[in-house]
C-alpha positions, 0 to 999 in steps of 0.5 A, a space after each residue: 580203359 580208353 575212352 573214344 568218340 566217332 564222328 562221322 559226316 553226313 549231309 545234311 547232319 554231322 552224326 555223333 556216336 558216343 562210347 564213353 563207357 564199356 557198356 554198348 552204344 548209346 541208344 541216346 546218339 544226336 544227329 547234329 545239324 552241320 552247322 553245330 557250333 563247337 560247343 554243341 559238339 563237345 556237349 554231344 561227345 562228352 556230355 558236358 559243357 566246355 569252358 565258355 560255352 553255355 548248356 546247349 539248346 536241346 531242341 538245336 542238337 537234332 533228333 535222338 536216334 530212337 525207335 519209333 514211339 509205339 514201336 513193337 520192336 525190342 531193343 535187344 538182339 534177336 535171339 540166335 535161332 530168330 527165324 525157324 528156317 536159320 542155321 545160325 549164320 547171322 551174328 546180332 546186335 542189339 539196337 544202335 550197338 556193335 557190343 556181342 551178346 553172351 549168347 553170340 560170342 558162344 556161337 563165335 567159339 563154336 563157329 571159329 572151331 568150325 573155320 578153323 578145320 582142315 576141312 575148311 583150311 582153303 577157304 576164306 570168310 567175309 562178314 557182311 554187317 547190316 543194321 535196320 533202317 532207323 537213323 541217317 544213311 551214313 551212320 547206319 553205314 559205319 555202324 555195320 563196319 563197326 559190327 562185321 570188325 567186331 565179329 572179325 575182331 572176336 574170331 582172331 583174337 579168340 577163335 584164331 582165325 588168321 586174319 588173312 583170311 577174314 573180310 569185312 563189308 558195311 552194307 548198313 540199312 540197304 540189304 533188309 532180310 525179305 518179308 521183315 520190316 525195316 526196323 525189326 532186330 532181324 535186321 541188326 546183323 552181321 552174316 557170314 559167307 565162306 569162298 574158296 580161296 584163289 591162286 591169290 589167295 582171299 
């Protein structure tokens, strides 16, 4: 299996994901001030130290992405019906994760039967990926790419929903759910929307 590291780019702090195994992301993921030398940013990807670099300093890599201590909110994904009013149209994801659970790639076969029906045959489909609001702006950004290409991903690869007619969107932590607090699993989302498509097609 391959192995990848993200970086992405936010001011003040370059923000490290680390993928390093088939298990979903890291919930231990540094914020590292910019100014992080070479050898605390080999450290944050591989969690080794390099040749000619001594164990970094802990309290230089910056703070954990984490829940709040105290927090009441699970780390898991919100289960499929979270909220009484649903009919299922939110995909989520368990904190700092763009992994599917069993319980939505099941929902994501049935929902793929569904789009992939002649009664839906003109029509095209954007997913909308969301997170809660823990974390840097920017990573919380590429972390809802990440999570609506997952879900677009599984739905052509295994519902056989053509490409052409999937699109994604990062929304990151801007669009909370209403009336639900910022850091709630609620949050943690993917939402599908359906359009006609035009003369243009999508």
């Amino acid at each position: 299996m391959f192995r990848f590291a993200h970086l992405f780019l936010s001011a003040p702090a370059w923000i490290i994901a680390v993928l390093f195994s088939s298990t979903p992301l890291s919930a231990e993921v540094r914020e590292l001030p910019i100014a992080a030398d070479r050898c605390a940013i080999f450290y944050a990807l591989t969690g080794r130290v390099d040749a000619g670099c001594a164990m970094p300093d802990p309290l230089a890599q910056g703070p954990l992405r984490r829940l709040p201590n105290g927090s009441e909110f699970s780390k898991k994904a919100a289960p499929l019906r979270g909220i009484a009013e649903e009919q299922g149209y939110f995909v989520r994801f368990a904190f700092n994760s763009d992994s599917l659970t069993s319980e939505y790639t099941a929902h994501l076969d049935r929902l793929a039967q569904v789009l992939g029906s002649s009664a839906l045959d003109g029509s095209c489909f954007k997913l909308v990926g969301h997170t809660d609001t823990v974390g840097g702006l920017s990573y919380n950004l590429a972390l809802s790419e990440r999570r609506a290409s997952q879900v677009a991903a599984y739905l052509v690869a295994k519902g056989g929903v053509p490409l052409a007619r999937l699109g994604t969107e990062a929304r990151g932590e801007a669009v909370g759910l209403p009336g639900v607090p910022g850091a709630h699993p609620l949050n943690r989302r993917v939402e599908i929307l359906a359009k006609r498509q035009t003369s243009d097609g999508c």
